[in-house]
VOTIGU-942123 format. One line per field, with one value per residue: x, y, z of N, C-alpha, C, O in turn; residue in three letters. Coordinates in pm, 1 decimal. Example, Ala and Ser with C-alpha at 12.3 -4.5 7.8 and 13.67 -1.06 7.14 Angstrom:
# VOTIGU-942123
neast: c(1319.0/1285.0)
nnorth: c(-569.0/-225.0)
nup: c(780.0/708.0)
caeast: c(1230.0/1367.0)
canorth: c(-450.0/-106.0)
caup: c(780.0/714.0)
ceast: c(1320.0/1290.0)
cnorth: c(-330.0/3.0)
cup: c(780.0/787.0)
oeast: c(1423.6/1340.9)
onorth: c(-331.9/113.8)
oup: c(846.5/803.9)
r: c(ALA/SER)
END
This chain:
# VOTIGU-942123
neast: c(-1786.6/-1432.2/-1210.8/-899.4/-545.0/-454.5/-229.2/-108.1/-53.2/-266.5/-471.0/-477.7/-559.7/-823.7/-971.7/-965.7/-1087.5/-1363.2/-1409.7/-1415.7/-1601.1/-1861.6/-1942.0/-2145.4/-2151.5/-1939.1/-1694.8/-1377.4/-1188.6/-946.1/-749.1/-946.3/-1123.9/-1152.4/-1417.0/-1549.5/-1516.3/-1645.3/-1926.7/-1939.7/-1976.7/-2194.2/-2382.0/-2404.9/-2491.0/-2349.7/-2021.6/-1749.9/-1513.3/-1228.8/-977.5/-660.7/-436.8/-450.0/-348.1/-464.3/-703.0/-907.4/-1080.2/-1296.7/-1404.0/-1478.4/-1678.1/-1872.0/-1918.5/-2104.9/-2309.7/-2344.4/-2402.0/-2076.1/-1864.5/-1580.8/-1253.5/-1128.7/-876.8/-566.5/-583.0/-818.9/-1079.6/-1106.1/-1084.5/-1328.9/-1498.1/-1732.9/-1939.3/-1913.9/-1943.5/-1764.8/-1572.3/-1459.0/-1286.0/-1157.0/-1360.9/-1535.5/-1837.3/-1894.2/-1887.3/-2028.8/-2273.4/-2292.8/-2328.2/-2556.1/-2707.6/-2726.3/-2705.6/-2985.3/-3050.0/-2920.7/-2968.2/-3237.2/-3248.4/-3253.6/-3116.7/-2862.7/-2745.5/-2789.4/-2592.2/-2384.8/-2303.5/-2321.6/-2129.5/-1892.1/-1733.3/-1647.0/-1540.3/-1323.7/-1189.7/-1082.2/-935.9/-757.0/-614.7/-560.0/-336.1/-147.7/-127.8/9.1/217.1/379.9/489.1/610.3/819.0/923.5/1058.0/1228.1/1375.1/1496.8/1605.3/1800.2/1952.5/2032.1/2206.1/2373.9/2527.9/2620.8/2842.8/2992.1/3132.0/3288.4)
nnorth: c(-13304.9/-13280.4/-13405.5/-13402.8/-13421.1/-13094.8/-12972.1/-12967.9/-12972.7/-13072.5/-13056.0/-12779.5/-12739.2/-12897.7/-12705.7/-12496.0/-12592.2/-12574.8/-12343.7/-12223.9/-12394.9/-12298.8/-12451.6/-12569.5/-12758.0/-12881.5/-12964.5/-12811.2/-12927.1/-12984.6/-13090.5/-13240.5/-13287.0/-13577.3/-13555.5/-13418.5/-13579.6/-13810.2/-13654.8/-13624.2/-13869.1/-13984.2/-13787.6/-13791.8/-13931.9/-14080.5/-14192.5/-14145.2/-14230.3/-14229.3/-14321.3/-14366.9/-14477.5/-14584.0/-14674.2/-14832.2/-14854.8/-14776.3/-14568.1/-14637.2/-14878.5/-14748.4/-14578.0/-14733.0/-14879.2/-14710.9/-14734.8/-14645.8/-14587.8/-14703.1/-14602.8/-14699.6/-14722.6/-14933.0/-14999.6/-15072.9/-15199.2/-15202.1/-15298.6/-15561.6/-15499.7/-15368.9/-15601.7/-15693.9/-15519.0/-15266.7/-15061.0/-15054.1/-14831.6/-14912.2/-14750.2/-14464.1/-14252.5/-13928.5/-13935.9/-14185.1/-14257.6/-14075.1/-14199.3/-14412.9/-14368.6/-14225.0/-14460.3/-14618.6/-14549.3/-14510.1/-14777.4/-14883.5/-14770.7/-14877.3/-15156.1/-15259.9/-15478.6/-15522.4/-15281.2/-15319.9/-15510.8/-15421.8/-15236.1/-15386.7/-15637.4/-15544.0/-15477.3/-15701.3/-15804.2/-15644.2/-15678.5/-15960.4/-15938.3/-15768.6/-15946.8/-16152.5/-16029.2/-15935.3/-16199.1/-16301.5/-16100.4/-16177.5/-16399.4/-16347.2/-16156.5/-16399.2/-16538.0/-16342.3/-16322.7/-16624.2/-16652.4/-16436.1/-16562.4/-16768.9/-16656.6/-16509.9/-16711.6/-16815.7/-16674.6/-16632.4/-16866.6/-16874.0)
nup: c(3530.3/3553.2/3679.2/3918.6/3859.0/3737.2/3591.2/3316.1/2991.4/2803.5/3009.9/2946.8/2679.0/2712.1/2859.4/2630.7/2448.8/2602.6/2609.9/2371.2/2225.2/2387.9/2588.7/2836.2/3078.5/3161.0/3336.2/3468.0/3698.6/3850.4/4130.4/4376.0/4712.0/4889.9/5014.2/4889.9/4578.1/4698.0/4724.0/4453.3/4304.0/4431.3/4302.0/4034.8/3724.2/3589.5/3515.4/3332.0/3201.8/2995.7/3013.4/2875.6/2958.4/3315.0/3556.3/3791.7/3829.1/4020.7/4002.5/3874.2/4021.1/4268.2/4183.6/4133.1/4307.1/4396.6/4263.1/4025.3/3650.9/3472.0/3183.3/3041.1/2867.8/2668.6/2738.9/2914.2/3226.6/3263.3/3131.4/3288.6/3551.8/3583.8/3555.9/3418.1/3415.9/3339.5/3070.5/2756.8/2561.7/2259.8/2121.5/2124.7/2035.8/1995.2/1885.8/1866.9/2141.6/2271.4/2137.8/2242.1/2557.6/2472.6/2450.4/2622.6/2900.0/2967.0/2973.5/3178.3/3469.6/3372.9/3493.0/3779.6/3935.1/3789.5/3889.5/4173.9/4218.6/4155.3/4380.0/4571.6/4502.4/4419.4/4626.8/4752.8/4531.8/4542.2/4749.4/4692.5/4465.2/4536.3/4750.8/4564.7/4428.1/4676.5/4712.3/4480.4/4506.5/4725.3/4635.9/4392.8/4532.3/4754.8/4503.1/4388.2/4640.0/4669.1/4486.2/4456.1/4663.4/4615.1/4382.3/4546.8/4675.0/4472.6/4423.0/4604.3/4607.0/4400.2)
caeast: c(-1669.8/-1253.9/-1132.4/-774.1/-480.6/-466.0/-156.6/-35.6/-105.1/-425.0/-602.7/-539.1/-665.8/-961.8/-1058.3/-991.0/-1203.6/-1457.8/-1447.0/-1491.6/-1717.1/-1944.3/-1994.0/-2163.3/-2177.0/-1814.5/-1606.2/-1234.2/-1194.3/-828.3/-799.0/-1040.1/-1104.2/-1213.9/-1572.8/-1619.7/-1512.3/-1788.1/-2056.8/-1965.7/-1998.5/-2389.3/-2524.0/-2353.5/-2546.3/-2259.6/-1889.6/-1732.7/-1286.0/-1220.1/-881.6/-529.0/-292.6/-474.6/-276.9/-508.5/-854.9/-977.8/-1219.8/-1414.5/-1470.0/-1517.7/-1773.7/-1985.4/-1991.6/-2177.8/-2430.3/-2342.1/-2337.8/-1951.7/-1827.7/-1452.7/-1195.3/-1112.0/-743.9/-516.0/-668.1/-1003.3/-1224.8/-1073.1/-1117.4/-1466.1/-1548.2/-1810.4/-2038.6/-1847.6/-1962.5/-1634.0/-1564.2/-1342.7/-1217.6/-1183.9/-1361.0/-1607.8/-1956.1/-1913.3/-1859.5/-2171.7/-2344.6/-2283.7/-2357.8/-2733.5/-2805.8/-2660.1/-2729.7/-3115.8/-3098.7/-2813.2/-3099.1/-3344.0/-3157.9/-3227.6/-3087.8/-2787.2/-2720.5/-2745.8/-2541.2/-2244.4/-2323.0/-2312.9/-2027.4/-1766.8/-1638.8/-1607.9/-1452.1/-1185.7/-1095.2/-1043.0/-841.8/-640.6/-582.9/-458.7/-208.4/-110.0/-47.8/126.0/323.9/465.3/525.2/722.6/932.2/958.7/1086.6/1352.6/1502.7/1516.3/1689.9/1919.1/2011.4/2115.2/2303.5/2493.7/2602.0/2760.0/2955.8/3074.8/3218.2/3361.5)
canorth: c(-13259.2/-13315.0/-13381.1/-13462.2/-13264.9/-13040.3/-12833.9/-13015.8/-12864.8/-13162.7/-12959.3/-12641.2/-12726.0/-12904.2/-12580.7/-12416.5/-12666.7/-12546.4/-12171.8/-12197.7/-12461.4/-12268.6/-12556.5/-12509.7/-12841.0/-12968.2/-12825.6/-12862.9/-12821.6/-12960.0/-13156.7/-13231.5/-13345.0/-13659.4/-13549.6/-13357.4/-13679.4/-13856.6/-13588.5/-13665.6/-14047.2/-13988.0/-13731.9/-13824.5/-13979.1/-14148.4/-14182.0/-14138.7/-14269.3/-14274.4/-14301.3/-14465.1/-14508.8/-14595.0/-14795.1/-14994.4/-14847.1/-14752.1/-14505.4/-14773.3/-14958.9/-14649.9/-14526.7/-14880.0/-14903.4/-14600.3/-14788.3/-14580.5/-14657.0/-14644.2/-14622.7/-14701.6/-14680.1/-15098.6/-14978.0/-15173.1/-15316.2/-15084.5/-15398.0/-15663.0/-15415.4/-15325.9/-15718.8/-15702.7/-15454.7/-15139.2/-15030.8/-15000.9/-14771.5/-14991.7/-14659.7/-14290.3/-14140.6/-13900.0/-13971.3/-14344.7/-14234.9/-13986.0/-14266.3/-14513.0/-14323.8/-14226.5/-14564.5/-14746.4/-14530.8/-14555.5/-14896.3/-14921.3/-14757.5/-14962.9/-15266.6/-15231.8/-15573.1/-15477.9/-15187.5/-15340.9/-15634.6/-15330.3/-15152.1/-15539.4/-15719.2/-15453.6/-15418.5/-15833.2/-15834.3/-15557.0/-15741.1/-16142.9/-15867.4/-15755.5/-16065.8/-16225.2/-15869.9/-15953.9/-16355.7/-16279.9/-15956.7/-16182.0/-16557.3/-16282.9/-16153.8/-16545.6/-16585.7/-16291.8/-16363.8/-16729.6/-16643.0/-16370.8/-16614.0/-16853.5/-16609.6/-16452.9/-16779.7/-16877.8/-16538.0/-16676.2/-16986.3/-16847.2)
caup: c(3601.6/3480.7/3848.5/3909.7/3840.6/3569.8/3549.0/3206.7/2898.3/2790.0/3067.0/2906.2/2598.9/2727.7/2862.6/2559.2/2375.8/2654.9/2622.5/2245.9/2200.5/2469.0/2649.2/2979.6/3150.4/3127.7/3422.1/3509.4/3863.2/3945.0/4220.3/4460.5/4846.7/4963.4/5072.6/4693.3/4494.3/4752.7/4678.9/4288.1/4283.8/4476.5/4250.4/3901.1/3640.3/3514.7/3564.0/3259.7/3216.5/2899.0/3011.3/2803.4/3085.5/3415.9/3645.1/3835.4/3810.4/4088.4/3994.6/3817.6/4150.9/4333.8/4114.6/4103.3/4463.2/4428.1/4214.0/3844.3/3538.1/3406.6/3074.4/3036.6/2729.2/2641.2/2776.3/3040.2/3279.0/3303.1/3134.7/3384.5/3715.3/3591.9/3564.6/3270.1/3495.6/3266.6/2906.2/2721.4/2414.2/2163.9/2060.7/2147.8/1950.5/2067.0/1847.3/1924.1/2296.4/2313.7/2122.2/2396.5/2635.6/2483.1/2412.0/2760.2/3009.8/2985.1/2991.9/3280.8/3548.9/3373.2/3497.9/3900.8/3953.8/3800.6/3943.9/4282.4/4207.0/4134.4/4494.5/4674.2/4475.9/4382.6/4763.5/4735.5/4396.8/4509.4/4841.2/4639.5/4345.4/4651.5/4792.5/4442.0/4436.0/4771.0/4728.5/4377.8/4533.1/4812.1/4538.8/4371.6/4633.4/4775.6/4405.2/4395.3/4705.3/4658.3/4306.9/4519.2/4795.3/4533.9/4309.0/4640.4/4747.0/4392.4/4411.3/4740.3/4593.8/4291.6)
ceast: c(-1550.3/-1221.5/-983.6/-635.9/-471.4/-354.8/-24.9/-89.3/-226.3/-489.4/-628.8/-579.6/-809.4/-1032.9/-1048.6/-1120.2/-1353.2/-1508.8/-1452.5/-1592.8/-1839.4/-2025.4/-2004.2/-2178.0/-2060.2/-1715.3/-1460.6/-1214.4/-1029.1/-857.1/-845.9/-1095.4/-1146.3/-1377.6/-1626.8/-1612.3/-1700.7/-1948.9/-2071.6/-2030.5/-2154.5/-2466.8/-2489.1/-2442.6/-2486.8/-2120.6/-1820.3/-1553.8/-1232.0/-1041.6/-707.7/-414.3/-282.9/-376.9/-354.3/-656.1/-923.0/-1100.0/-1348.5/-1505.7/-1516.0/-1655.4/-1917.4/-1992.3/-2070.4/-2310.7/-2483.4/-2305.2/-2216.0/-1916.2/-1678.8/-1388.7/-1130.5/-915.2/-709.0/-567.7/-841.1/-1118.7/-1197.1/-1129.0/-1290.6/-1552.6/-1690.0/-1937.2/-2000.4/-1921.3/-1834.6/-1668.3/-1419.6/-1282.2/-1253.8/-1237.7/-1535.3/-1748.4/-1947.7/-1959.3/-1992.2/-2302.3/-2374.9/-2327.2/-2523.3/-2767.6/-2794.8/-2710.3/-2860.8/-3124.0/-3003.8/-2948.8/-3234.2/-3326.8/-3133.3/-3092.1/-2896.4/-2689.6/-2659.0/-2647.6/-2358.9/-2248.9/-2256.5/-2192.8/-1893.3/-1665.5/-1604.5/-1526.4/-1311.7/-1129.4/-1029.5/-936.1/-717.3/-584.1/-472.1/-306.7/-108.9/-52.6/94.9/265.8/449.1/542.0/655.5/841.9/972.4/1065.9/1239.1/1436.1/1530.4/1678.9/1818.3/1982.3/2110.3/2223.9/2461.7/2585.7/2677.7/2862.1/3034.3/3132.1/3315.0/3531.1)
cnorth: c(-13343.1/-13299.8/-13450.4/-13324.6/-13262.6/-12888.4/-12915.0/-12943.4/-12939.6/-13070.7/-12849.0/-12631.6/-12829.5/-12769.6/-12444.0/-12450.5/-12636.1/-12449.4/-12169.3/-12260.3/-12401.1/-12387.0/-12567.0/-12580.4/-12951.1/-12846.6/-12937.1/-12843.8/-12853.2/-13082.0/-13152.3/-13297.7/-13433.9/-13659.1/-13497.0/-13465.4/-13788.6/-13815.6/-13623.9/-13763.5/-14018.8/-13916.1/-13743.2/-13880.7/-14078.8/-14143.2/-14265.0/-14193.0/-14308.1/-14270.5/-14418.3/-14499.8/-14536.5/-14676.0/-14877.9/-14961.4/-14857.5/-14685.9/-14570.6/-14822.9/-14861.5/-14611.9/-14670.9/-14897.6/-14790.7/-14659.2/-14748.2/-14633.2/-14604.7/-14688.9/-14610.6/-14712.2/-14875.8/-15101.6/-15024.4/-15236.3/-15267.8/-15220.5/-15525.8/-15651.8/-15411.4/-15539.5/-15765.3/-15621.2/-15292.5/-15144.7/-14979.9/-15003.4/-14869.7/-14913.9/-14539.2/-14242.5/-14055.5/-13935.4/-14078.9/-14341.5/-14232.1/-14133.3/-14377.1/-14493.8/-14287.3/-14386.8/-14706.0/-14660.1/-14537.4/-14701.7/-14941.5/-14884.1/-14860.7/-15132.2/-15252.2/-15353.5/-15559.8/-15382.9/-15199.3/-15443.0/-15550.3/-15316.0/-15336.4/-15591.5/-15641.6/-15461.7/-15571.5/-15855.7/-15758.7/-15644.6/-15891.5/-16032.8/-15846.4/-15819.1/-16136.5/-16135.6/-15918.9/-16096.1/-16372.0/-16226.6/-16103.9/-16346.5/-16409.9/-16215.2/-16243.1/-16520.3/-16514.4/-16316.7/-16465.3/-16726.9/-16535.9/-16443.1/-16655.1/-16798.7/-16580.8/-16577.3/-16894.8/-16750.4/-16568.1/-16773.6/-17011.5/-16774.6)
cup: c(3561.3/3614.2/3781.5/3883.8/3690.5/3514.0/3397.4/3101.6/2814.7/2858.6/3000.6/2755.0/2607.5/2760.8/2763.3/2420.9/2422.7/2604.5/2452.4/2173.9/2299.8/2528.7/2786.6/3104.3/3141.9/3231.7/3431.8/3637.4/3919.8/4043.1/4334.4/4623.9/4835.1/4952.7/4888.5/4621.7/4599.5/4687.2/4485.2/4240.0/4299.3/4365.5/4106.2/3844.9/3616.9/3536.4/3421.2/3252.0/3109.5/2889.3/2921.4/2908.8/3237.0/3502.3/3709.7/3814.1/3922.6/4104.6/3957.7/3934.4/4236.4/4256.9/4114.1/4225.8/4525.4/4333.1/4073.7/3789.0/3546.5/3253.2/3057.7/2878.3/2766.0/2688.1/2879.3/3078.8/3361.2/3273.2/3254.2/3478.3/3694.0/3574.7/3488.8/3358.3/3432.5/3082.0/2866.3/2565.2/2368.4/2174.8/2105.2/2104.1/1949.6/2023.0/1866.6/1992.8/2353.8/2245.7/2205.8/2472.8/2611.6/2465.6/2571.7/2848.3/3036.5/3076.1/3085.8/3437.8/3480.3/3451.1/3655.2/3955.9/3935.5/3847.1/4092.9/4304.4/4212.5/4253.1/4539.1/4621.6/4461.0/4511.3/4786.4/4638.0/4446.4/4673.7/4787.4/4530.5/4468.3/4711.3/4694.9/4441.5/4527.6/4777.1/4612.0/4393.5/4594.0/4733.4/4527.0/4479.6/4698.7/4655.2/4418.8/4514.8/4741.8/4585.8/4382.6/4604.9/4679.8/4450.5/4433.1/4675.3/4557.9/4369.7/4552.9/4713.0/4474.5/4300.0)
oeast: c(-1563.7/-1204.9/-955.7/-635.0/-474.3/-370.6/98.0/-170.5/-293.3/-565.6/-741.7/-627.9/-889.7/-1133.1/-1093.9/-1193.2/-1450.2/-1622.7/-1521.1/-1660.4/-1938.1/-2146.1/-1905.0/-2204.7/-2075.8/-1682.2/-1440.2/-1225.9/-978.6/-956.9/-801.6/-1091.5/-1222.7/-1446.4/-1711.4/-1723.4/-1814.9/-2039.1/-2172.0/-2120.1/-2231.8/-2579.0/-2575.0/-2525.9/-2550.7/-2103.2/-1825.2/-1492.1/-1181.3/-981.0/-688.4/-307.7/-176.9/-348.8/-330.9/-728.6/-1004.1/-1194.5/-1463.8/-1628.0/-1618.8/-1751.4/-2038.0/-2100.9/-2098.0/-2417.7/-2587.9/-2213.6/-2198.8/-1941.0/-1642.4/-1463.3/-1099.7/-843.9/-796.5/-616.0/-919.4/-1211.9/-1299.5/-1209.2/-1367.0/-1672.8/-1741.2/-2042.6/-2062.7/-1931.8/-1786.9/-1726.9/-1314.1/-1183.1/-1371.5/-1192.0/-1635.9/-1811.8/-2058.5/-2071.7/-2053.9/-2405.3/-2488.7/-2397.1/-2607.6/-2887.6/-2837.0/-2803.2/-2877.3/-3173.4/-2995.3/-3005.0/-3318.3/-3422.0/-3016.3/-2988.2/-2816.0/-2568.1/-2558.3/-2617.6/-2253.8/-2176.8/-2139.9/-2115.1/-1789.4/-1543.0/-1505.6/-1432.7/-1202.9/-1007.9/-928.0/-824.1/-610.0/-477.2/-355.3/-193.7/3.6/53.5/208.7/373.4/556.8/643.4/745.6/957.9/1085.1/1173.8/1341.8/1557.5/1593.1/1792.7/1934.3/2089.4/2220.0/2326.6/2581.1/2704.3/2747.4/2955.2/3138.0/3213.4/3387.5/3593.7)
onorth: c(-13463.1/-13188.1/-13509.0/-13201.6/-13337.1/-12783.1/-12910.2/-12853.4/-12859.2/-12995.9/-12804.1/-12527.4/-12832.7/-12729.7/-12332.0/-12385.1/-12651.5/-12443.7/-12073.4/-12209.1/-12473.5/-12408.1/-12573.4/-12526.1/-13071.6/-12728.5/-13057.5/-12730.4/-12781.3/-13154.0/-13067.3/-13418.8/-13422.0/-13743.9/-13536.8/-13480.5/-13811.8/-13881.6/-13640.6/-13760.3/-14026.7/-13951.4/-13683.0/-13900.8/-14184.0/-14044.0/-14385.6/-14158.5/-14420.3/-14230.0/-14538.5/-14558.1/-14528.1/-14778.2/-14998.3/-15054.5/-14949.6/-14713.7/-14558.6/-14815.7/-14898.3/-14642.1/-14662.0/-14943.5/-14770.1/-14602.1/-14778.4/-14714.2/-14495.9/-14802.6/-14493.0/-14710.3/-14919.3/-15199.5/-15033.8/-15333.7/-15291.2/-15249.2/-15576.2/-15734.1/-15448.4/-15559.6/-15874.5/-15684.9/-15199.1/-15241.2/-14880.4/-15078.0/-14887.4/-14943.7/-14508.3/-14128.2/-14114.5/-13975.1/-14097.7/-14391.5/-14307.7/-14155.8/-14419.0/-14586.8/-14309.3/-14413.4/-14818.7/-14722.7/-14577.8/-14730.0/-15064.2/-14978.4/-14908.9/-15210.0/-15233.8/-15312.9/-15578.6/-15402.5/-15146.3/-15462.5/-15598.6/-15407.0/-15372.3/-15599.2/-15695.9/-15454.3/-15575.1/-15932.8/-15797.8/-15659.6/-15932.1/-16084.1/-15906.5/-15771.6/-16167.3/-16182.8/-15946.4/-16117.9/-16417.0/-16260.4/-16131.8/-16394.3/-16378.7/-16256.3/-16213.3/-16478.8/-16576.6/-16331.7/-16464.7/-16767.5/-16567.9/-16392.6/-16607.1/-16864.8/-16608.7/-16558.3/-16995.6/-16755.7/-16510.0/-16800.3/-17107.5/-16752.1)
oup: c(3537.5/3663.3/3676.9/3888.7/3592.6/3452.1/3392.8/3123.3/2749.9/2797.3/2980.8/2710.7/2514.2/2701.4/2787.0/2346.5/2348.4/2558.3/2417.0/2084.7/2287.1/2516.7/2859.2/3211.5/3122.6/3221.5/3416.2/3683.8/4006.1/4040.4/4411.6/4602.3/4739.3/4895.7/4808.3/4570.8/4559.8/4635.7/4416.0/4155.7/4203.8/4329.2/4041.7/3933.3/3617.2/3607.2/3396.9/3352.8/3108.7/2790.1/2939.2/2889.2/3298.8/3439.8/3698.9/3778.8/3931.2/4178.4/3999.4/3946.9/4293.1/4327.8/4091.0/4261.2/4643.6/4353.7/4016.1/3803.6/3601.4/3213.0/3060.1/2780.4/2877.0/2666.0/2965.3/3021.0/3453.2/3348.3/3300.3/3522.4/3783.1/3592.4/3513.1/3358.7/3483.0/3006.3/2920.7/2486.7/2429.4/2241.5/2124.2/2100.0/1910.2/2120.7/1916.9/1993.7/2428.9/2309.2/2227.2/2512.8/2698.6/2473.4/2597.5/2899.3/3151.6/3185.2/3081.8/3493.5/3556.2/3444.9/3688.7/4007.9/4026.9/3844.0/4139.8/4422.2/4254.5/4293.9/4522.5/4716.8/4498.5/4501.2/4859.5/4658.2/4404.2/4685.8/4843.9/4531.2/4475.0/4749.8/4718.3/4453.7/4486.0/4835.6/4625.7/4344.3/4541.4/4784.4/4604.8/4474.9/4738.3/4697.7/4446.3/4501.3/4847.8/4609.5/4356.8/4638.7/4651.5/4435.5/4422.7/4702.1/4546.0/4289.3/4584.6/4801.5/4448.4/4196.4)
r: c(UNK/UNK/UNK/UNK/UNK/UNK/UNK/UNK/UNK/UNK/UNK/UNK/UNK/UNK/UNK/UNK/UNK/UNK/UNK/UNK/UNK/UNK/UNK/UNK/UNK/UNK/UNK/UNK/UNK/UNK/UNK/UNK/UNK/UNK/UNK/UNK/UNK/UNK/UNK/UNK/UNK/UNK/UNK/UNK/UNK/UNK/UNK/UNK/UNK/UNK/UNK/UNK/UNK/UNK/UNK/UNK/UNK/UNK/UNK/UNK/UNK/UNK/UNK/UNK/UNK/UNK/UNK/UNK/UNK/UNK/UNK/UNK/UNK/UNK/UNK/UNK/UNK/UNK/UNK/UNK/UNK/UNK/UNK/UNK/UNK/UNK/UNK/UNK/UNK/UNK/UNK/UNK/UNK/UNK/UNK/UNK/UNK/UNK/UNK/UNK/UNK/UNK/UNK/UNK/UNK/UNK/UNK/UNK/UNK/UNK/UNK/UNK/UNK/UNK/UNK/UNK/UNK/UNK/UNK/UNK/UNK/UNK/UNK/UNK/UNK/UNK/UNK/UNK/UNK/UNK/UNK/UNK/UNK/UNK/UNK/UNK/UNK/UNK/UNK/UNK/UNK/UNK/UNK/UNK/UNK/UNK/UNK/UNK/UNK/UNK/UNK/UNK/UNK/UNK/UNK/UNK/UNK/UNK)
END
C-alpha cells in the first residue's frame, strides 16, 4: 500500500507503472484514517520509505513500535530517527531495493530479540529525541531574543 496523498502527478504515474506492469499487489489508496494506517503497521510485513525529502520521520518510529522490519532510503534524517534498528538503501534503485528486502527481511523476524528491542525502545528513543527538539527549540529562541533585545536597544541609542 502507497498511503498518503496522491493528487500530484508521481502518483499518477505510479499507477500507471501499475496498470501496465500488471502488478497486483501494489495499491495507491490516497490518504488514509487513523485506525487504517493502525490496521497497516499490525498486519504489514514490512514498512517500506524509500523516501528523499522526509522531514522528521515519523513513519519510521511509528512503524517499529509496531515491531516491523523497516527499510529506509540513507536520506535526511531517516538513518538518525531509525537509530541503527532501519535497513537503509544507499541508493534508489529498485533491484538493490528488492534485493534488500529478500535478503533482510528473513533475517529481521529471525532476530526476535531485535524485534522486541524496536517495540520497547522506540517510544523511549522518540520521547529523549523530543526532549533534545524541545531543549534546543527553546536555547534557540533564548538565543534570538537575547540577540533581539540587544539589537532593539542599540537602535534606541543610536
Amino acid at each position: 500500500y502507497i498511503c498518503g496523498k496522491d493528487s500530484f502527478q508521481y502518483a499518477d504515474e505510479i499507477r500507471t507503472q501499475i496498470k501496465e506492469k500488471a502488478v497486483g499487489n501494489v495499491f495507491v489508496t490516497g490518504m488514509i484514517e487513523q485506525t487504517e494506517k493502525i490496521w497497516l503497521y499490525r498486519n504489514c510485513q514490512a514498512f517500506l520509505f524509500p523516501s528523499r525529502g522526509e522531514g522528521f520521520g515519523l513513519p519510521v518510529i511509528e512503524a517499529m513500535q509496531f515491531g516491523k522490519a523497516v527499510f529506509i532510503s540513507n536520506y535526511t534524517c531517516l538513518p538518525e530517527i531509525s537509530n541503527g534498528f532501519a535497513f537503509i538503501w544507499e541508493k534508489l534503485e529498485p533491484e538493490a531495493m528488492a534485493k534488500s528486502i529478500r535478503k533482510n527481511l528473513p533475517l529481521f523476524y529471525e532476530q526476535k530479540e531485535k524485534m522486541n528491542y524496536c517495540q520497547q525502545n522506540n517510544s523511549v528513543y522518540l520521547l529523549i529525541f523530543f526532549k533534545e527538539i524541545v531543549v534546543n527549540t527553546k536555547n534557540l529562541c533564548n538565543f534570538v531574543l537575547i540577540n533581539f533585545q540587544r539589537i532593539k536597544r542599540k537602535d534606541k541609542y543610536r
